[in-house]
C-alpha positions in Angstrom: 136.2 71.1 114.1 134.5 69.9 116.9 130.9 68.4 116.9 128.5 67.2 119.5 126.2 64.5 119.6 122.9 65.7 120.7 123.3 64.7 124.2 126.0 66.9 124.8 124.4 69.4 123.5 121.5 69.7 125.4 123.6 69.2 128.1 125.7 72.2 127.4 123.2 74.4 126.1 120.4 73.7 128.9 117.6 72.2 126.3 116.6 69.0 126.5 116.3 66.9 123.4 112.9 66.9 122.7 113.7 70.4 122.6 116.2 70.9 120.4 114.8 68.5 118.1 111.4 70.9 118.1 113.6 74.0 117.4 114.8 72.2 114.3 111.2 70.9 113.3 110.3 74.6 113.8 112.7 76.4 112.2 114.3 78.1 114.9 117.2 76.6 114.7 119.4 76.4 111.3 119.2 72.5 110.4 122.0 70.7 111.9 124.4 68.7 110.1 123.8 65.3 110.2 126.6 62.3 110.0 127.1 59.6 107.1 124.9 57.4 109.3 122.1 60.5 109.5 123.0 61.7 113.1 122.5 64.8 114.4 126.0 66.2 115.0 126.0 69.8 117.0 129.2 72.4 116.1 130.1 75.3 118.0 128.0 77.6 116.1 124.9 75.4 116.7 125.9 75.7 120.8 126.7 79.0 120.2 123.0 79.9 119.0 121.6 77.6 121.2 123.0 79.6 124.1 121.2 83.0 122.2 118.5 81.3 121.9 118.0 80.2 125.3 118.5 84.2 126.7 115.6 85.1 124.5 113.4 82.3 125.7 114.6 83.0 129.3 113.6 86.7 128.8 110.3 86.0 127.9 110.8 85.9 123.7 107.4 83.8 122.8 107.8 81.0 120.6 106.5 82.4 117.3 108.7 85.8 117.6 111.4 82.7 117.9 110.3 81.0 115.0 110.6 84.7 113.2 114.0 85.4 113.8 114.8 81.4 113.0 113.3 82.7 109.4 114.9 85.7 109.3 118.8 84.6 110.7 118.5 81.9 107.5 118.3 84.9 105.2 121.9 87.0 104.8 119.7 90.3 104.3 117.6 90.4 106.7 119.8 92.2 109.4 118.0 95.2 109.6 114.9 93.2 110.4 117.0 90.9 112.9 117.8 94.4 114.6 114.1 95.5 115.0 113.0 92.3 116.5 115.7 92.4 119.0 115.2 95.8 119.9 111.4 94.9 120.2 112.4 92.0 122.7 115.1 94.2 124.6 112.3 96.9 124.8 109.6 94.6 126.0 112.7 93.1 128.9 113.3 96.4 129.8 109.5 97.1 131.1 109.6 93.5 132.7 112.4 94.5 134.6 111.0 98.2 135.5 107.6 96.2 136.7 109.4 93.5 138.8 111.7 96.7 140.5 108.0 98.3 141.7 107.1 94.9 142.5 110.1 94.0 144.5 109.8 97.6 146.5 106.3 96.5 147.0 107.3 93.8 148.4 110.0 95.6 150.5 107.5 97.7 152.2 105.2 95.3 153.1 108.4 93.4 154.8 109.2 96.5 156.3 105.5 96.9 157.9 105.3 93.7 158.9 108.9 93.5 160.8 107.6 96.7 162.4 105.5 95.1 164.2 107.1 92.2 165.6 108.7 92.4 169.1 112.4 92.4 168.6 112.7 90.1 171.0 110.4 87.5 169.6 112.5 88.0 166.6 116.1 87.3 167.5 114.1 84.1 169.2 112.8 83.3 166.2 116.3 83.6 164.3 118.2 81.3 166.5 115.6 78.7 165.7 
């Protein structure tokens, strides 16, 4: 079995290692088995639900909705409630992406008006530069 000092794993999974050390403290992340000599040693499931945890923070997931489903993954029964917090989150990404879409065509319009209005000309100048 393969295991990773803590440096590789925050290289591989993106977190630094103040960072993964917090998730620990916190309980988000299942404690991680340590060496004879009391080292932190990463497996493939640790990277594995480092690389989960990182979508949920990158989709917005707050810290304490983190620390929840850090609680809730340590418990074998607690699936159905895993589910509803996931759905939750996939819910809440869902109208973050349907308010940067009307954002984003906002935006497009407001291109649109503006480029409307600059001479053509002055334009392709402006794109050779």
């Amino acid at each position: 079995m393969t295991m990773y000092t803590p440096a590789e794993a925050a290289a591989l999974s993106g977190f630094s290692l103040d960072t993964l050390r917090y998730y620990e403290r916190e309980g988000i992340l299942p404690q991680v088995h340590r060496s004879a000599g009391g080292h932190r040693q990463y497996s493939e499931a640790d990277l594995g639900t480092l690389g989960f945890l990182k979508c949920l923070r990158e989709t917005g997931m707050p810290i304490e909705r983190l620390r929840r489903y850090g609680a809730l993954c340590r418990d074998d029964s607690t699936i159905p409630e895993r589910i509803a917090l996931l759905e939750e989150h996939a819910a809440a990404v869902e109208a973050a992406i349907t308010d940067l879409r009307t954002q984003r065509d906002k935006l497009s319009e407001k291109l649109e008006w503006y480029r409307g209005r600059v001479d053509p000309a002055e334009s392709a100048a402006r794109a050779l530069l």
